[in-house]
N, C-alpha and C positions, 0 to 999 in steps of 0.2 A: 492590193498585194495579199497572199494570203500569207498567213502570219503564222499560220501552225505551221506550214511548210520551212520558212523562217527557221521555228525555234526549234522543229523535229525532223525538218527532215535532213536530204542528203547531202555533206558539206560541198558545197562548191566545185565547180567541174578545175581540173589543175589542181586544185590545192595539194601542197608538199607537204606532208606531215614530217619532214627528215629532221628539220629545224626541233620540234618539239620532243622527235625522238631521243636528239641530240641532247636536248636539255637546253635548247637557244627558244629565245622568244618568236613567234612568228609573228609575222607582219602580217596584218589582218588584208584581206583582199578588197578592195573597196569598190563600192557597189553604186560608181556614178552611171550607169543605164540604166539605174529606176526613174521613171516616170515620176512627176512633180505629182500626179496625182497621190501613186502609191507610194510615196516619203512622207505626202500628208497625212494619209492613211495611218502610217506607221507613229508618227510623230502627236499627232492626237490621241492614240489607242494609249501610248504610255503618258501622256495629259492625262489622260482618265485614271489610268491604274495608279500613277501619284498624288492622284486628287486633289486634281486643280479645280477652283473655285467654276461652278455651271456658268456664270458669269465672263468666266477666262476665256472658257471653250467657248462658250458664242461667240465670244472677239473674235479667238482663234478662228472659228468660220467665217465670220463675215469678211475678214480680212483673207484670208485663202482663196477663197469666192472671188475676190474681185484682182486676187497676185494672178490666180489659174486665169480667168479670164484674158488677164493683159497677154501673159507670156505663153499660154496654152498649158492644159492638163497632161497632156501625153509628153511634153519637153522632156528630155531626160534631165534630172538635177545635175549632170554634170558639165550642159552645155548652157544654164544658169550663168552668165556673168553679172560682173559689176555697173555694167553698162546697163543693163538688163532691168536692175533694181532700183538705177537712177531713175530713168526713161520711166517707169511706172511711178517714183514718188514724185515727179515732177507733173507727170501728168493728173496726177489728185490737186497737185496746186493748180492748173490746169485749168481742172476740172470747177473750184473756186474751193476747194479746200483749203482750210486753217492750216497755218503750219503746226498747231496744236494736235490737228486731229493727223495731221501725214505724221507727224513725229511717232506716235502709237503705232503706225501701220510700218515704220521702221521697226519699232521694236518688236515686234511679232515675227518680222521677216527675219531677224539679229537673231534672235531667241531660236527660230524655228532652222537655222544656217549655222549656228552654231552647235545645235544638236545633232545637225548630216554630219559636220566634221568628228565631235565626239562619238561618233556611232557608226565610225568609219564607212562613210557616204560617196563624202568629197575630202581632198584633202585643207582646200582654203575656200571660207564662207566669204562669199559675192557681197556678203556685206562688211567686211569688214576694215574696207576703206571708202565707205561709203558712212560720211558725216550725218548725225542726224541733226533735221532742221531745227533752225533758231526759231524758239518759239518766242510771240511776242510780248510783252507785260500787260497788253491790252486786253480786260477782262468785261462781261457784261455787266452795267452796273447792279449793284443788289445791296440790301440792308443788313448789317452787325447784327448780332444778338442784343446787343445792349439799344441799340435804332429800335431795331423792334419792338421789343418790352419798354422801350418808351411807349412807342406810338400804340400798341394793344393797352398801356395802362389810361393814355388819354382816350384813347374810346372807351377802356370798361368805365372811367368816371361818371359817364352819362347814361348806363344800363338801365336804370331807371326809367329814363323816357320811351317811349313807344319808338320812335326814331332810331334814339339813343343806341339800345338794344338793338336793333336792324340794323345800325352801320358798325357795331363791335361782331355780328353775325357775318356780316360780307365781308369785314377784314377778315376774320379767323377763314371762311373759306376760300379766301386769293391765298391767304399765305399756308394751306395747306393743300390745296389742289394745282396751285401754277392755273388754273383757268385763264384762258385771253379772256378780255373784257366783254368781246360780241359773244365768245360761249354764255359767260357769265348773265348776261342781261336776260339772254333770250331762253334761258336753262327752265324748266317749268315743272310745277309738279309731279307731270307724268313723268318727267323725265328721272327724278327724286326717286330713289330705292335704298329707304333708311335702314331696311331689313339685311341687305349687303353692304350698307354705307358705302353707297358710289351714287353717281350722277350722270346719265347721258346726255351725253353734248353734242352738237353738232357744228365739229370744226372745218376747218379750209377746206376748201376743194368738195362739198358737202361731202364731206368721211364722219360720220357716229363713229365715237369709243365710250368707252367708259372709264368716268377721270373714279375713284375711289380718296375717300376721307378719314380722321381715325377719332376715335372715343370723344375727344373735345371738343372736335366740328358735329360728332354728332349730337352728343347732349346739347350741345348750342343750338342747332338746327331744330331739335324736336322743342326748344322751348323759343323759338323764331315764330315756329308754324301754331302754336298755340297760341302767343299776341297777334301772329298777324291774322289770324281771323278776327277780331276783335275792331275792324277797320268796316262801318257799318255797310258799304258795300264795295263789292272786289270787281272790276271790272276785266283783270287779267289773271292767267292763271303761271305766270311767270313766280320761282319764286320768291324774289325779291322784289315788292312793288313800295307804291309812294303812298303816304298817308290817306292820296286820295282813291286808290286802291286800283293808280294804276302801274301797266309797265315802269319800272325806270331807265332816263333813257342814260346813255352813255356818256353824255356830261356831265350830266346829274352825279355820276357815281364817282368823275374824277372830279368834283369839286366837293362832295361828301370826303373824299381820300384828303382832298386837299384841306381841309377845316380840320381835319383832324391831327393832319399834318402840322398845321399853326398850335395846335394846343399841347402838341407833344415839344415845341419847341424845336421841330426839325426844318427850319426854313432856308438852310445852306442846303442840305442833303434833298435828293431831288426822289418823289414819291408818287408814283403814279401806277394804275393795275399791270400796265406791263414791268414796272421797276419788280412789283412784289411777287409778278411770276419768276421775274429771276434769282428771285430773294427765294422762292419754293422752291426751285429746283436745286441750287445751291445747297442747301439744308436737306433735301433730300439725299443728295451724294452723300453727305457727311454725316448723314444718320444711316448707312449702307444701303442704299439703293443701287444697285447696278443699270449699266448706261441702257440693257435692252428694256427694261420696264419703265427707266424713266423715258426713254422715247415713247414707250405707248401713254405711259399716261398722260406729257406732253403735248403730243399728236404730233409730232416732230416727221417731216417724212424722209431726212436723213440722219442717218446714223453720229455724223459728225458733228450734230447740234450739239446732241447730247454727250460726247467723247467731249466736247468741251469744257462741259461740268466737270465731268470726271478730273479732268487736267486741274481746273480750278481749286477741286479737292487737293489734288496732291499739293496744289501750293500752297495752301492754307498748311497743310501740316508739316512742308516744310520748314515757312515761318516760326509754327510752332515751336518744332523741334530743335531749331535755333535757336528759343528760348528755353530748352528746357533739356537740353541733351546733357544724359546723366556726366559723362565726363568731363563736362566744361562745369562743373561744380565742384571737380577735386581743386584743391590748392596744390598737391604734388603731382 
């Protein structure tokens, strides 16, 4: 749609100006023949101009992307029903989507339908008897803050040792990268670029990305690589090897996790390299990451994975703010 014509050009063919002459309010003409394309058009351009988080507008697209897709881009927004927007959020459960993540693609669709009506489009938003789903209490398991800084203080005990130091190095890099295990093992020095602090890896599907680290994985890394040359010969050039300077294989490292796990005292709580990737991403959300980066550094190849963190955020800070909402503190 173009938009300057919009806001400069010629009012509307019919329009009665008598009413305004009058001194009576006019009733705005509403403009349900635009095209789903050009209302999204429309509806993003003032996203930007109120400046909404780059973060938002990505959702906003990817979610539009895949409304237009279902319903068509050219639909006029005004033959948009309710039916229309079920048949689509159903189809993402469907599809094997969470209700976590369809619940987000409601509220974009609530958001973006509520703003046709205010902006006199439509007169009644397709969604707005349309329920958003129940999401479930079932969350990916992951470690507290306080799990944590147990289980980093029972590895740093042993820093000292040659070992020691290499399995306080591998935890600080699970719980800052989210790495899967087979990235993890097979990661190798070329792959190492301390100078960007990141890591190329090679995940599922053989896909390269690049997973990135920050200040404290790095200094720990650069004094990794200095003991571990120190191992009289290296027969691998992976960067985590064994005293006897080779590969380490994959069990090796979740029974390393798991010894450490027994000295930290965490023998209820269940600890393994996939627990701590979800322990990274987790804390990623909640130190503001947004869902399109933590997918890439992830390697996630739907968007849903990662909206699931995001959801998991907001419920942690619900919790919180349970505890700590300013006016559940007055006495009057």
């Amino acid at each position: 749609m173009n938009w300057r014509k919009q806001a400069y050009g010629s009012p509307p063919k019919n329009h009665d100006f008598s009413d305004e002459r009058e001194g009576k309010k006019a009733i705005p003409q509403l403009r349900q023949d635009a095209t789903l394309d050009e209302a999204v058009e429309d509806f993003t351009l003032m996203a930007k101009v109120e400046g909404r988080a780059d973060q938002t507008l990505k959702l906003y697209d990817y979610v539009f992307e895949n409304f237009s897709e279902a319903v068509g881009e050219k639909t006029q927004i005004g033959d948009i029903e309710k039916r229309d927007v079920r048949k689509y959020l159903a189809n993402l459960m469907d599809d094997g989507l969470k209700n976590t993540s369809v619940a987000i693609h409601h509220r974009v669709l609530n958001a973006f339908f509520t703003w046709l009506v205010d902006d006199s489009y439509i007169n009644k938003s397709p969604t707005e008897d349309v329920k958003e789903p129940k999401t479930p209490s079932k969350f990916p398991k992951c470690l507290d803050e306080e799990q944590v800084d147990e289980l980093l203080e029972a590895a740093r005990s042993r820093k000292r040792e040659w070992s020691g130091y290499r399995n306080y190095a591998m935890l600080i890099v699970f719980l800052d990268t989210g790495l899967r295990l087979d990235e993890f093992v097979n990661a190798t020095l070329e792959d190492l670029d301390m100078k960007r602090r990141s890591i190329k890896v090679h995940g599922k599907g053989a896909k390269d990305r690049k997973v990135f680290f920050g200040k404290r994985t790095f200094n720990c890394l650069r004094h990794w690589l200095r003991i571990r040359e120190k191992v009289d010969k290296v027969w691998d050039d992976t960067i985590f090897i064994s005293q006897n300077g080779d590969k380490l294989k994959k069990r090796n490292v979740q029974r390393l996790i798991t010894r450490i796990q027994d000295r930290a005292g965490l023998e209820d709580v269940q600890v393994s390299p996939h627990v701590l990737r979800h322990t990274a991403a987790t804390f990623a959300v909640q130190n503001g990451l947004d869902a399109f980066s933590l997918k890439r550094q992830f390697g996630w190849e739907q968007m849903r994975t990662a909206l699931r963190y995001v959801h998991m955020s907001d419920k942690a800070l619900q919790e919180s703010y349970n505890n700590s909402s300013p006016m559940d503190n007055f006495e009057s």
